[in-house]
mmJSON file of the N, C-alpha and C atoms, coordinates in Angstrom:
{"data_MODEL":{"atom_site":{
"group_PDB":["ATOM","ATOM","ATOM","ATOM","ATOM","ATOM","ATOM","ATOM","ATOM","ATOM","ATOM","ATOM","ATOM","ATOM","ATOM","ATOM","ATOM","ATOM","ATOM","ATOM","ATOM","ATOM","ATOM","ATOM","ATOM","ATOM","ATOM","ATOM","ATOM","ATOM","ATOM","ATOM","ATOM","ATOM","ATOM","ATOM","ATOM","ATOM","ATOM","ATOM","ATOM","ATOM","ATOM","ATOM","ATOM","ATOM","ATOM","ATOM","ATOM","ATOM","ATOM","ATOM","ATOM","ATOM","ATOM","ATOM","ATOM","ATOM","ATOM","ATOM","ATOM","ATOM","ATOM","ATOM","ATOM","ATOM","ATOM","ATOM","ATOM","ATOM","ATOM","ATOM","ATOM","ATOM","ATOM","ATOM","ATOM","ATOM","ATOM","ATOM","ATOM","ATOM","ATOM","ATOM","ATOM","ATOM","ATOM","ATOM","ATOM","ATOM","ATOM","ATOM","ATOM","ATOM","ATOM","ATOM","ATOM","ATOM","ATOM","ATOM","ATOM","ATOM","ATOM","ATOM","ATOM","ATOM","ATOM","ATOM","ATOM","ATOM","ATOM","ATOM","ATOM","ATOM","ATOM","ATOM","ATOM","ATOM","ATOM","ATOM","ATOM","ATOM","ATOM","ATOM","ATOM","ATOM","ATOM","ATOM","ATOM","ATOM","ATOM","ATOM","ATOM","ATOM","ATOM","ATOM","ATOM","ATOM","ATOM","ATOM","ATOM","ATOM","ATOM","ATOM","ATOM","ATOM","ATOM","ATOM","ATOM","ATOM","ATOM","ATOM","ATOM","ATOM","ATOM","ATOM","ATOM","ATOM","ATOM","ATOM","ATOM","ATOM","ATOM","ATOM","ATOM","ATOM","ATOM","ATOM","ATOM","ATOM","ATOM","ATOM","ATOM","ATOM","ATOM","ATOM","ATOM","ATOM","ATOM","ATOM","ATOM","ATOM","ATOM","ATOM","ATOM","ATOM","ATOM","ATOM","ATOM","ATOM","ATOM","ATOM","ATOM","ATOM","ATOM","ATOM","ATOM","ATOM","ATOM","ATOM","ATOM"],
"id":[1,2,3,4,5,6,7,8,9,10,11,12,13,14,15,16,17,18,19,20,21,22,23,24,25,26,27,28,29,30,31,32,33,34,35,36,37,38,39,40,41,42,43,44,45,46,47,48,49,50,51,52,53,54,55,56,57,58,59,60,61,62,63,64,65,66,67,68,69,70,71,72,73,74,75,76,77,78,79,80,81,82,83,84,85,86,87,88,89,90,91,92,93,94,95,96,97,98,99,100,101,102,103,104,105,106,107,108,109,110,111,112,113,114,115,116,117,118,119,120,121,122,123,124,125,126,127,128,129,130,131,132,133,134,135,136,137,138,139,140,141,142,143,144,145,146,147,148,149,150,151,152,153,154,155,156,157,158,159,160,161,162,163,164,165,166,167,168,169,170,171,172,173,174,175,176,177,178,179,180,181,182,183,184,185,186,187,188,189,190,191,192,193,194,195,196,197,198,199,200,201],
"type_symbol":["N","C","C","N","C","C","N","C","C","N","C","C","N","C","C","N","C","C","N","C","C","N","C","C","N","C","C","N","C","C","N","C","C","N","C","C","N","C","C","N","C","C","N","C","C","N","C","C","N","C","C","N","C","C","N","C","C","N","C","C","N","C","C","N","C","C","N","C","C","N","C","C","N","C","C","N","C","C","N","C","C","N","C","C","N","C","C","N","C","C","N","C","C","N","C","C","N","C","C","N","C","C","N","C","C","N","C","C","N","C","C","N","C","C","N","C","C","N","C","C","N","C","C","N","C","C","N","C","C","N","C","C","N","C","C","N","C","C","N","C","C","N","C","C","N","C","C","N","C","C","N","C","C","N","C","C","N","C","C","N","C","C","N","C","C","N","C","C","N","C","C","N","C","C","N","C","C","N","C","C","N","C","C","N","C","C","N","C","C","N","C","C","N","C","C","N","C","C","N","C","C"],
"label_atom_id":["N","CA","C","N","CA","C","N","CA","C","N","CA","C","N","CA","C","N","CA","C","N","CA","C","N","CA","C","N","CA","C","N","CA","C","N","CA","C","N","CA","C","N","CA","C","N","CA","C","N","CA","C","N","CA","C","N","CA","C","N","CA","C","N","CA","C","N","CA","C","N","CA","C","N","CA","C","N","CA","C","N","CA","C","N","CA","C","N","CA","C","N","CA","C","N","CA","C","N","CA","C","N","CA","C","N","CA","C","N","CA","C","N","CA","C","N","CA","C","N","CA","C","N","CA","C","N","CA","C","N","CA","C","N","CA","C","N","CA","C","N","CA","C","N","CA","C","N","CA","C","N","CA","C","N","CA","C","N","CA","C","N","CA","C","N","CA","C","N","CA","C","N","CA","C","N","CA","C","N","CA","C","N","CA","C","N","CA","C","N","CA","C","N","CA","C","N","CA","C","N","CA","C","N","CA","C","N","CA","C","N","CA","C","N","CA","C","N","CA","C","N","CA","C","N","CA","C","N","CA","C","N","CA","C"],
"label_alt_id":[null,null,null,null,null,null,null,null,null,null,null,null,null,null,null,null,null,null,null,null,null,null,null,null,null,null,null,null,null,null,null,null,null,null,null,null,null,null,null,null,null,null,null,null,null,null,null,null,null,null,null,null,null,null,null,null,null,null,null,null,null,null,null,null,null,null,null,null,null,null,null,null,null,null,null,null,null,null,null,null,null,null,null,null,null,null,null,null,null,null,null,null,null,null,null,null,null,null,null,null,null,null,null,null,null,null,null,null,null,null,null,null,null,null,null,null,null,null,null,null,null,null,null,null,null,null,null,null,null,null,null,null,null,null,null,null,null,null,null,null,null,null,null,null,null,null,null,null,null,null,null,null,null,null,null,null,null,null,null,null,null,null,null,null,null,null,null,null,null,null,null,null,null,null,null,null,null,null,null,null,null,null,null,null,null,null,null,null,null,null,null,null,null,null,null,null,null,null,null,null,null],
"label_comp_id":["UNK","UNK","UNK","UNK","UNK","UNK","UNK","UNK","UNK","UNK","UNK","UNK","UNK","UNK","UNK","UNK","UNK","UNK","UNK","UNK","UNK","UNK","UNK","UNK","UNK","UNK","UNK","UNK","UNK","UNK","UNK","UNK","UNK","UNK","UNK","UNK","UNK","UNK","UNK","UNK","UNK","UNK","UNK","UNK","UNK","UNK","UNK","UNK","UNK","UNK","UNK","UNK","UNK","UNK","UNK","UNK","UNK","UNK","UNK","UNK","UNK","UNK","UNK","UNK","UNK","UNK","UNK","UNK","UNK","UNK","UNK","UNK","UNK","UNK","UNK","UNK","UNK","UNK","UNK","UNK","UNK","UNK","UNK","UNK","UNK","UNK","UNK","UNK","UNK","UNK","UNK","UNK","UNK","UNK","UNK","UNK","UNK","UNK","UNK","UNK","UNK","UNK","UNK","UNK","UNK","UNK","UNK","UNK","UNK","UNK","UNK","UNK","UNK","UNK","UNK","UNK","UNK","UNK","UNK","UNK","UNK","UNK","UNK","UNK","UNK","UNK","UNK","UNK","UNK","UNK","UNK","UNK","UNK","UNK","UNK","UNK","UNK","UNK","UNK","UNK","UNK","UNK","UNK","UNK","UNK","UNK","UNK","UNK","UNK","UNK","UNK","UNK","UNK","UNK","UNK","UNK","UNK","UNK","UNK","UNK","UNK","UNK","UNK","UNK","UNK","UNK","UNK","UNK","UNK","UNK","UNK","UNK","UNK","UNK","UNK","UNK","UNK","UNK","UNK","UNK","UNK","UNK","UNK","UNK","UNK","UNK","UNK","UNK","UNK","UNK","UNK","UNK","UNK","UNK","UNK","UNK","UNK","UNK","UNK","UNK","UNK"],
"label_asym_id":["A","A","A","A","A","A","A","A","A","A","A","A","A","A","A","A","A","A","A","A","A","A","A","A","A","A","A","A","A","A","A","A","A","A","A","A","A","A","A","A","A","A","A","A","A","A","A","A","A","A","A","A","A","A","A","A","A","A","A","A","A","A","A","A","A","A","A","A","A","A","A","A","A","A","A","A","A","A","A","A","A","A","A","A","A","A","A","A","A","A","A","A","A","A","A","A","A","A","A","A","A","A","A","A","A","A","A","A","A","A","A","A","A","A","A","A","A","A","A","A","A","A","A","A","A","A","A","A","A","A","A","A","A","A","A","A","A","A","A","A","A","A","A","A","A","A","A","A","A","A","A","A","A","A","A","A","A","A","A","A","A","A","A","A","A","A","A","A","A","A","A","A","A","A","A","A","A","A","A","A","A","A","A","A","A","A","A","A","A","A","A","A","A","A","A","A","A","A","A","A","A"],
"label_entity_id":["1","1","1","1","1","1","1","1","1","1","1","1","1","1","1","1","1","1","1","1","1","1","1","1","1","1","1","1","1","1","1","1","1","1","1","1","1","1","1","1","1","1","1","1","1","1","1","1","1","1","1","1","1","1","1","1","1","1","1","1","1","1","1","1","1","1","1","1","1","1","1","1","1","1","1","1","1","1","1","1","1","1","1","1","1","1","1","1","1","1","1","1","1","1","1","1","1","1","1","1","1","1","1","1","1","1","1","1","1","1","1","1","1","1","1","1","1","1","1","1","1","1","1","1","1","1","1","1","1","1","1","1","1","1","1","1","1","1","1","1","1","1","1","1","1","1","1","1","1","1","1","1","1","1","1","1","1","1","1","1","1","1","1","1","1","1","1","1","1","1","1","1","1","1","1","1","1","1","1","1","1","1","1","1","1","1","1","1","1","1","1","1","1","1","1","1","1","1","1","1","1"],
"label_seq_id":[1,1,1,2,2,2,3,3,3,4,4,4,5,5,5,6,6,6,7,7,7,8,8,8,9,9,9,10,10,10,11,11,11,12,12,12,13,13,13,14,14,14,15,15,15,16,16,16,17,17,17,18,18,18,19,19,19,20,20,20,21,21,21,22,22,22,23,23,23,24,24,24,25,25,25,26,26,26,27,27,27,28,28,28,29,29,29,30,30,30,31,31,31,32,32,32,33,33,33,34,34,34,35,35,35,36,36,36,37,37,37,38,38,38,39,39,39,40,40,40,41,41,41,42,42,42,43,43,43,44,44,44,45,45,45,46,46,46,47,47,47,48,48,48,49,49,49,50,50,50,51,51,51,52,52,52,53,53,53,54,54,54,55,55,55,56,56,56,57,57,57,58,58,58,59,59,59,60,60,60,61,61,61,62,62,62,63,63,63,64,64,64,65,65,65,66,66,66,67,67,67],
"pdbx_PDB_ins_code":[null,null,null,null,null,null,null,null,null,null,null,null,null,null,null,null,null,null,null,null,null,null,null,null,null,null,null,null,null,null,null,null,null,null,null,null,null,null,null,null,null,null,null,null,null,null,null,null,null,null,null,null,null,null,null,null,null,null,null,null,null,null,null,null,null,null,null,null,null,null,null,null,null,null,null,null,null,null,null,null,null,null,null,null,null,null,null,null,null,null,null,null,null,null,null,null,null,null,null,null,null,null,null,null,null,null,null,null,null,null,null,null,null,null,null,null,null,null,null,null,null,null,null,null,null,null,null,null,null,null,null,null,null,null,null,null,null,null,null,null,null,null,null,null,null,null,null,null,null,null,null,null,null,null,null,null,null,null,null,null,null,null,null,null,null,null,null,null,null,null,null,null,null,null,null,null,null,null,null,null,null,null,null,null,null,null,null,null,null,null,null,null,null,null,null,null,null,null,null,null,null],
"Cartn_x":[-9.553,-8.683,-9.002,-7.964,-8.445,-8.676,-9.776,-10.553,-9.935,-8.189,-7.231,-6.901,-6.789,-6.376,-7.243,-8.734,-9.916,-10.257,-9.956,-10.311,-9.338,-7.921,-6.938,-7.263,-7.574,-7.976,-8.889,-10.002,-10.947,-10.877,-9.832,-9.344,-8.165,-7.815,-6.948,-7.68,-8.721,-9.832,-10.632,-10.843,-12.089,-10.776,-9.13,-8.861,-8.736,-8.016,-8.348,-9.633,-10.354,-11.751,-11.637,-11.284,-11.122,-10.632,-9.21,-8.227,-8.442,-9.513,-9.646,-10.91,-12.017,-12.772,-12.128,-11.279,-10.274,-10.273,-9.714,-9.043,-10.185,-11.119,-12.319,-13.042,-13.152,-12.972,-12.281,-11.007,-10.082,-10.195,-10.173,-10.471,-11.862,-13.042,-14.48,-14.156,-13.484,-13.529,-12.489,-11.242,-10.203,-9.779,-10.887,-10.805,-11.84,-12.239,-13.271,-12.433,-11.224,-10.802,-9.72,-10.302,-9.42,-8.136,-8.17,-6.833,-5.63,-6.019,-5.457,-4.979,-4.087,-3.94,-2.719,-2.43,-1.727,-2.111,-2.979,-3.737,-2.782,-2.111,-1.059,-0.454,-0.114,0.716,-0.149,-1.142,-2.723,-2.592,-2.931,-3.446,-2.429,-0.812,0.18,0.061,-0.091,-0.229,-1.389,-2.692,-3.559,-3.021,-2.159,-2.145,-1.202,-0.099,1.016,0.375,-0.779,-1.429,-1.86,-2.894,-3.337,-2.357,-1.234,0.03,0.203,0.532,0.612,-0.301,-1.876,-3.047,-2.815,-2.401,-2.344,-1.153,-0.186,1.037,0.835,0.156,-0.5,-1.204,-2.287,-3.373,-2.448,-1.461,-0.563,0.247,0.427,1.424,0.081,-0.934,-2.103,-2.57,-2.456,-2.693,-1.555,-0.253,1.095,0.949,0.564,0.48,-0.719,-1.996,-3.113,-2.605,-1.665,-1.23,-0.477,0.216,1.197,0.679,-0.595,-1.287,-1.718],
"Cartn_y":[-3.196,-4.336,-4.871,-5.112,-5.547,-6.589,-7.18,-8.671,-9.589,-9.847,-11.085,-11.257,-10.51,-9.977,-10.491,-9.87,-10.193,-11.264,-12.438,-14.045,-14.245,-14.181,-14.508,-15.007,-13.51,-13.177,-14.321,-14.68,-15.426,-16.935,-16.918,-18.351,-18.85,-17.561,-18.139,-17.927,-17.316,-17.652,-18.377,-18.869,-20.45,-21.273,-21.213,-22.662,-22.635,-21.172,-21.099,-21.955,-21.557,-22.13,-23.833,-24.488,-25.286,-26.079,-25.645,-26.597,-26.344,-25.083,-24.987,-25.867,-26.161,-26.986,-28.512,-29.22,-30.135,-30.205,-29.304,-28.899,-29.321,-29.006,-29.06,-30.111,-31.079,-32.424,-33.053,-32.448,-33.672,-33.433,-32.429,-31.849,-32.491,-32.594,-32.919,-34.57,-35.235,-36.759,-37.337,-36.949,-37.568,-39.293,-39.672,-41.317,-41.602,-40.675,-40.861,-40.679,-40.56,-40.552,-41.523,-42.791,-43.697,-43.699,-42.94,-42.681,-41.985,-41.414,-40.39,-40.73,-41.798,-42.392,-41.599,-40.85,-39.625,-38.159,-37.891,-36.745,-35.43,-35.51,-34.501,-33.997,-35.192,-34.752,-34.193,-34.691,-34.371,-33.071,-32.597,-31.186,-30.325,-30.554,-30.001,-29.597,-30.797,-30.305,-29.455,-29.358,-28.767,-27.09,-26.999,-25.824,-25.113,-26.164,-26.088,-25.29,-26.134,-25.358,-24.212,-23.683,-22.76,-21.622,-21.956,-21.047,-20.508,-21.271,-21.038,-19.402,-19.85,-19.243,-18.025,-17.847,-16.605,-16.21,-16.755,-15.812,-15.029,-15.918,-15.289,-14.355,-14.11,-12.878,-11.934,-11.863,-10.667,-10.022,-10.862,-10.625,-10.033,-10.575,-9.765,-8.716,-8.043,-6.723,-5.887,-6.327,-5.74,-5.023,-6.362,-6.359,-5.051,-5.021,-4.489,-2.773,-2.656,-0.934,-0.451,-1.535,-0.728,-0.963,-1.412,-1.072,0.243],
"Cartn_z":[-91.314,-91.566,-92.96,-93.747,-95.086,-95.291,-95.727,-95.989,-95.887,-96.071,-96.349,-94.768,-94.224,-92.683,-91.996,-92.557,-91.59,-91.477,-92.29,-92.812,-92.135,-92.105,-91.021,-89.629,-89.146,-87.987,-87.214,-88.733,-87.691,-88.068,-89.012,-88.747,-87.768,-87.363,-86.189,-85.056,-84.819,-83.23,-83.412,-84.488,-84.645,-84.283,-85.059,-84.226,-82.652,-82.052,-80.663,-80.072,-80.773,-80.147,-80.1,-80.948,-80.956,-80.156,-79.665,-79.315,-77.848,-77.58,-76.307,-76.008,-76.639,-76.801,-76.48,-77.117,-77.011,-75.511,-74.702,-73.737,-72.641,-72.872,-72.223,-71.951,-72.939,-73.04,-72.222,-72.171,-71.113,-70.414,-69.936,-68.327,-67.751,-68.214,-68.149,-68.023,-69.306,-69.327,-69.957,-69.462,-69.723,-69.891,-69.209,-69.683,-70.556,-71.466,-72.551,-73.896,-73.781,-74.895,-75.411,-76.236,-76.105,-76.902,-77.891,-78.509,-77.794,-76.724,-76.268,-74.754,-73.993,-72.964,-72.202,-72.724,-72.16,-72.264,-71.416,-71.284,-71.622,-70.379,-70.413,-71.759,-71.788,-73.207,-74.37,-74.583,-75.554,-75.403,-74.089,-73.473,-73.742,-73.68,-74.183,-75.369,-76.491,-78.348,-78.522,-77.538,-77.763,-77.354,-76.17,-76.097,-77.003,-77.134,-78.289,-79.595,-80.036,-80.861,-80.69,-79.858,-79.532,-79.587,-78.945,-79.158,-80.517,-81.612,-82.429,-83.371,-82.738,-83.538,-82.771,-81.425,-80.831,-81.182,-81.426,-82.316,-83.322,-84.176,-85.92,-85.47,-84.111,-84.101,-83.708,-82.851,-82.342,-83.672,-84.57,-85.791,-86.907,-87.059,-88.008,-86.876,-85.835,-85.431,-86.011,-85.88,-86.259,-87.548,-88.148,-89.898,-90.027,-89.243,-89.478,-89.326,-88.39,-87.982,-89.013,-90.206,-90.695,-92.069,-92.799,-94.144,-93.621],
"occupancy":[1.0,1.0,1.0,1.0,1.0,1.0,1.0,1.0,1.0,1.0,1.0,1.0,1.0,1.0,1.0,1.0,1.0,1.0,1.0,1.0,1.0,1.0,1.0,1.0,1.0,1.0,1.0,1.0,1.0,1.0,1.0,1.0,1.0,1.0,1.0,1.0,1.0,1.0,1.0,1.0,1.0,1.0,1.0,1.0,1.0,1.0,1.0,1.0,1.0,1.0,1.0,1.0,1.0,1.0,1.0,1.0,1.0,1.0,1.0,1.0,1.0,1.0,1.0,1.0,1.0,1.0,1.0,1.0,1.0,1.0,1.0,1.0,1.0,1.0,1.0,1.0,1.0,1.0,1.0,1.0,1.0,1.0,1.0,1.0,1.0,1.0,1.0,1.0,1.0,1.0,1.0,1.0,1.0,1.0,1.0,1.0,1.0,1.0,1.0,1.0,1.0,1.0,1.0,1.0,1.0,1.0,1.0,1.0,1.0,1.0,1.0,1.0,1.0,1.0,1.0,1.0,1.0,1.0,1.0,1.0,1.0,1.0,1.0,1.0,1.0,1.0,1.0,1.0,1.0,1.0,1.0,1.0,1.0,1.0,1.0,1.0,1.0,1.0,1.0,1.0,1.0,1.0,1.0,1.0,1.0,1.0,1.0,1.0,1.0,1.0,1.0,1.0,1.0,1.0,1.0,1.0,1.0,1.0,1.0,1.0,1.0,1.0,1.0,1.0,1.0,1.0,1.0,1.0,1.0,1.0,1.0,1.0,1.0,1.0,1.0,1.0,1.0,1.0,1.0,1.0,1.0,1.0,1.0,1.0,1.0,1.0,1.0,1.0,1.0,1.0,1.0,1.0,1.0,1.0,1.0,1.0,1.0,1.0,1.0,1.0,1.0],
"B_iso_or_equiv":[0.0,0.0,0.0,0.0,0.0,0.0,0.0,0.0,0.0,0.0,0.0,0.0,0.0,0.0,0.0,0.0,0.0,0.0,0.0,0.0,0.0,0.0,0.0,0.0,0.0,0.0,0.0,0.0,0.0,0.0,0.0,0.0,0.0,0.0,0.0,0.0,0.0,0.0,0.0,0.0,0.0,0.0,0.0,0.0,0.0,0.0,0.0,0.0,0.0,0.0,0.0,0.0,0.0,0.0,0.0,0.0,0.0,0.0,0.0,0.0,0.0,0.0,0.0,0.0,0.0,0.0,0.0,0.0,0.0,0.0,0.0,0.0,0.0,0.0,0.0,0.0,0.0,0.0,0.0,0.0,0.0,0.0,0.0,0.0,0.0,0.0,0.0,0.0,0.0,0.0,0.0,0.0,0.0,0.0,0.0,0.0,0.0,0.0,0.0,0.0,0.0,0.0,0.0,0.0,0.0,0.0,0.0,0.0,0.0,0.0,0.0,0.0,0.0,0.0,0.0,0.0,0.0,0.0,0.0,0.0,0.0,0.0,0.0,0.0,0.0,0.0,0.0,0.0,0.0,0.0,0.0,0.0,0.0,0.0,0.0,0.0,0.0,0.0,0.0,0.0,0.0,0.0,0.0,0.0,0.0,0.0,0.0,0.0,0.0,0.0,0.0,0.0,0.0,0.0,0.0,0.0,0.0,0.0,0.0,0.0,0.0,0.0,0.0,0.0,0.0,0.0,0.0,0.0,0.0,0.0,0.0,0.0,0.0,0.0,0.0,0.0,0.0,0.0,0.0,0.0,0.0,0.0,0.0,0.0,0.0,0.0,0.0,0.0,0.0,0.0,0.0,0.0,0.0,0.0,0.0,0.0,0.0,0.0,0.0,0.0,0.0],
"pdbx_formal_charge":[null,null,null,null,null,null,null,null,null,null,null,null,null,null,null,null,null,null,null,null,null,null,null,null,null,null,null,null,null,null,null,null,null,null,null,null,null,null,null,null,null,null,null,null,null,null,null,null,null,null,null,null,null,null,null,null,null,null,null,null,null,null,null,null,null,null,null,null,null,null,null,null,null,null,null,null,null,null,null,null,null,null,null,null,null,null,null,null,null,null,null,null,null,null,null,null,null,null,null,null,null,null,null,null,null,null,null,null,null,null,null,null,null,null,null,null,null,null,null,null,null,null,null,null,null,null,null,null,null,null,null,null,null,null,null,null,null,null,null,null,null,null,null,null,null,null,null,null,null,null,null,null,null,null,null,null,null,null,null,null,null,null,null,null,null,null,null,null,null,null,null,null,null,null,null,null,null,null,null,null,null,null,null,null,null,null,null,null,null,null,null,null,null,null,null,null,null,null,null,null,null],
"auth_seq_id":[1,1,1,2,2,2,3,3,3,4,4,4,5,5,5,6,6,6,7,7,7,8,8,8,9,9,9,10,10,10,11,11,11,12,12,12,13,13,13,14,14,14,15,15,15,16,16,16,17,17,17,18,18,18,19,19,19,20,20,20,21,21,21,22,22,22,23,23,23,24,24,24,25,25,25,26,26,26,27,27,27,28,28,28,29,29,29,30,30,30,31,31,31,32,32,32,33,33,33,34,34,34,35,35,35,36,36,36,37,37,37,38,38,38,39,39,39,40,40,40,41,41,41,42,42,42,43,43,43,44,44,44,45,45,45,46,46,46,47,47,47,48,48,48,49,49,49,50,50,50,51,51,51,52,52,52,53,53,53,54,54,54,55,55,55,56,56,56,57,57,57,58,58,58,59,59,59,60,60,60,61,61,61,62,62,62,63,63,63,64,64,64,65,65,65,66,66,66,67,67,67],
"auth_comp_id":["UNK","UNK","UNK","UNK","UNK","UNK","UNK","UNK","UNK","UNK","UNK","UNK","UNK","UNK","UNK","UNK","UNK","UNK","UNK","UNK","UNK","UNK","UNK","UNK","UNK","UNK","UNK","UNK","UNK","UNK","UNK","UNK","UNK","UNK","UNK","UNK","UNK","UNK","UNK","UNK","UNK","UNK","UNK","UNK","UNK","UNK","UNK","UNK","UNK","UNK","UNK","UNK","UNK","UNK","UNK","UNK","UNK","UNK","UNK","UNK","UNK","UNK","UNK","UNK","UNK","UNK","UNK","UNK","UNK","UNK","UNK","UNK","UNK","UNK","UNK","UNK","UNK","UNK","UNK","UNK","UNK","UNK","UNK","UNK","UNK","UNK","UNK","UNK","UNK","UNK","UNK","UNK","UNK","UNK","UNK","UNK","UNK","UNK","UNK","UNK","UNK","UNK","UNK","UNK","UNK","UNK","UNK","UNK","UNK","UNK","UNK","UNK","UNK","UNK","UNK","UNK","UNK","UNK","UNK","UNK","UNK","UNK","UNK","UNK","UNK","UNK","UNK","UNK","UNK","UNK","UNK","UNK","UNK","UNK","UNK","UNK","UNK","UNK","UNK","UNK","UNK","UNK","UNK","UNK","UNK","UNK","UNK","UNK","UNK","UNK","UNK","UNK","UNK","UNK","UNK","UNK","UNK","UNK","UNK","UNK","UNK","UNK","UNK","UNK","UNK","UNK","UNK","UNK","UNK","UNK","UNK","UNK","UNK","UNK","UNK","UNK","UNK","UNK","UNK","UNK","UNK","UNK","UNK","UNK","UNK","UNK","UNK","UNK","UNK","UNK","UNK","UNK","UNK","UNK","UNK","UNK","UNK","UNK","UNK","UNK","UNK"],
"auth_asym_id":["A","A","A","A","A","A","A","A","A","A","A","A","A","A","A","A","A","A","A","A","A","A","A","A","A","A","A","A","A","A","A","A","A","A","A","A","A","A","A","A","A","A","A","A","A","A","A","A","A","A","A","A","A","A","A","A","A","A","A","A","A","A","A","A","A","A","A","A","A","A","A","A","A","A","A","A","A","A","A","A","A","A","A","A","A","A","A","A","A","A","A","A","A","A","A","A","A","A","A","A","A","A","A","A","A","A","A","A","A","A","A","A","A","A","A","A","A","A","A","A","A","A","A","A","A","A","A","A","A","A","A","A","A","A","A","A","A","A","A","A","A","A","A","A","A","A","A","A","A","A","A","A","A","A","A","A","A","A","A","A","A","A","A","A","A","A","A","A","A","A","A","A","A","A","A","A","A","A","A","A","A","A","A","A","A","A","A","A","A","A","A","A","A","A","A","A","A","A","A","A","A"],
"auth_atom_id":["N","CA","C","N","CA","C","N","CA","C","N","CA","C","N","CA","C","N","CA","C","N","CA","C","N","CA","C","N","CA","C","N","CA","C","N","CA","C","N","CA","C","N","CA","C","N","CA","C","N","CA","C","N","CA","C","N","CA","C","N","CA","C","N","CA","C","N","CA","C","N","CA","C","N","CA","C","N","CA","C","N","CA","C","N","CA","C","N","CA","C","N","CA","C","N","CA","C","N","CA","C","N","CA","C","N","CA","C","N","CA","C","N","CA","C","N","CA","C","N","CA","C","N","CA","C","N","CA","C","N","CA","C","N","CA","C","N","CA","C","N","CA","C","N","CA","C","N","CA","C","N","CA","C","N","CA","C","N","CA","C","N","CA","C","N","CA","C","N","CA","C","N","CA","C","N","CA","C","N","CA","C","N","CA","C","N","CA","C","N","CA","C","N","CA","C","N","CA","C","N","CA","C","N","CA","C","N","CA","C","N","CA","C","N","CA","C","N","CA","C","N","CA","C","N","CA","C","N","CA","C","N","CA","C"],
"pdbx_PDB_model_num":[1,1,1,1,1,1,1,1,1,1,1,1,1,1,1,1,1,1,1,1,1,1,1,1,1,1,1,1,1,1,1,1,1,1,1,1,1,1,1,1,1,1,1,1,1,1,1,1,1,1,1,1,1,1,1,1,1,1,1,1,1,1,1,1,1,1,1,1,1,1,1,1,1,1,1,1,1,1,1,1,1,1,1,1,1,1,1,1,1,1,1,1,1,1,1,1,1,1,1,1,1,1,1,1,1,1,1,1,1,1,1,1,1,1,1,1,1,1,1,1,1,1,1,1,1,1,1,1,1,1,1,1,1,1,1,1,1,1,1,1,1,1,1,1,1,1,1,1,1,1,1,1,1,1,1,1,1,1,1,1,1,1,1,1,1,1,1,1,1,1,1,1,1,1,1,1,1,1,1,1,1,1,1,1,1,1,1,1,1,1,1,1,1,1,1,1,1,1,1,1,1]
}}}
């Protein structure tokens, strides 16, 4: 995989990591988060996101078969 690809790659599974981290949080202590008084919806943008980073990794394997 070529270096631009490979930095891709693991910046889109560090944010996975992230937003699943997030995720984990609410689930654990959902009334610990005072900005955030709608869980659901929180947990939605978090996965919303996550969506996103796993789109980009399916599209940099794509990208990775055809250099």
């Amino acid at each position: 995989m070529p270096d631009i690809l490979h930095a891709l790659h693991a910046h889109a599974l560090g944010n996975i990591g992230l937003h699943k981290a997030n995720i984990q949080i609410y689930l654990k202590n959902p009334s610990g988060i005072g900005e955030h008084s709608d869980v659901l919806e929180a947990m939605q943008t978090e996965l919303d996101k996550m969506a996103v980073h796993q789109d980009r990794l399916e599209l940099i394997e794509i990208m990775q078969h055809e250099c």
